[in-house]
C-alpha positions, 0 to 999 in steps of 0.5 A, spaced: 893 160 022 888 165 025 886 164 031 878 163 031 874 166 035 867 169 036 867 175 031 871 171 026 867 164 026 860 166 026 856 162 021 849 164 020 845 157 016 840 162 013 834 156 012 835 156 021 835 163 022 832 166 017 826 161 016 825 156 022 827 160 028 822 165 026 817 160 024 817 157 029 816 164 034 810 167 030 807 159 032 809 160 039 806 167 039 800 165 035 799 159 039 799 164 045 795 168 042 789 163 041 789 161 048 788 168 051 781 168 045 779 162 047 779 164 054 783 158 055 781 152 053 785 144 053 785 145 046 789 151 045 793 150 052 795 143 048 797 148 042 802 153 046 806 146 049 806 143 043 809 150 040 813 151 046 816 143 045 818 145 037 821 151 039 825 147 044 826 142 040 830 147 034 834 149 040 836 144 043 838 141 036 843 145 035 846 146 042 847 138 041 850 139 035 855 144 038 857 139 044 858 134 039 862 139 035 866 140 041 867 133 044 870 132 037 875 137 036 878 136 043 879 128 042 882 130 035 887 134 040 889 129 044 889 123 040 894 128 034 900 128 039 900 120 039 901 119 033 906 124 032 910 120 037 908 113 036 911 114 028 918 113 032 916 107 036 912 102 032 911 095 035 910 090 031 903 089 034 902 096 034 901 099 028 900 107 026 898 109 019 899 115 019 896 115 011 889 117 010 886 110 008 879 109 008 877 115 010 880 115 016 886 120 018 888 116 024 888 108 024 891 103 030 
């Protein structure tokens, strides 16, 4: 198996980063923009923040997702080892199925 790193596991979603994250700049900009030829209004200054949160709002979705990603793979390299060794070291109150049943590749 090829060991992944940046250069060979980069994965561009083209509907976020070809459509949603430059939407979203041009708002941001744009909203600036207003701001700056209203000569400051409440309303346009409520329209930057509320561009600045949708802009905010896309990133952090997303780092979420990664860390979420990263919680998971480290679980699963921590918990794959177990099973290996409890196969040999079955109790009859502790049961490894090391079959996927259900959808579950791990099961206590």
């Amino acid at each position: 198996m090829v060991e992944q790193n940046f250069a060979n596991h980069v994965r561009w979603v083209p509907g976020f980063h070809f459509f949603l994250m430059p939407v979203m700049a041009l708002n941001f900009g744009w909203s600036i923009y207003r701001l700056k030829v209203a000569n400051f209004s409440l309303d346009a200054f409520v329209g930057v923040l509320v561009a600045a949160a949708l802009v905010a709002l896309a990133l952090y979705a997303r780092l979420f997702a990664i860390a979420v990603q990263n919680r998971v793979i480290r679980l699963e390299e921590t918990h794959a080892p177990r099973a290996v060794v409890a196969r040999g070291f079955e109790s009859p109150h502790r049961r490894v199925h090391l079959r996927p049943t259900g959808g579950h590749a791990l099961r206590m």
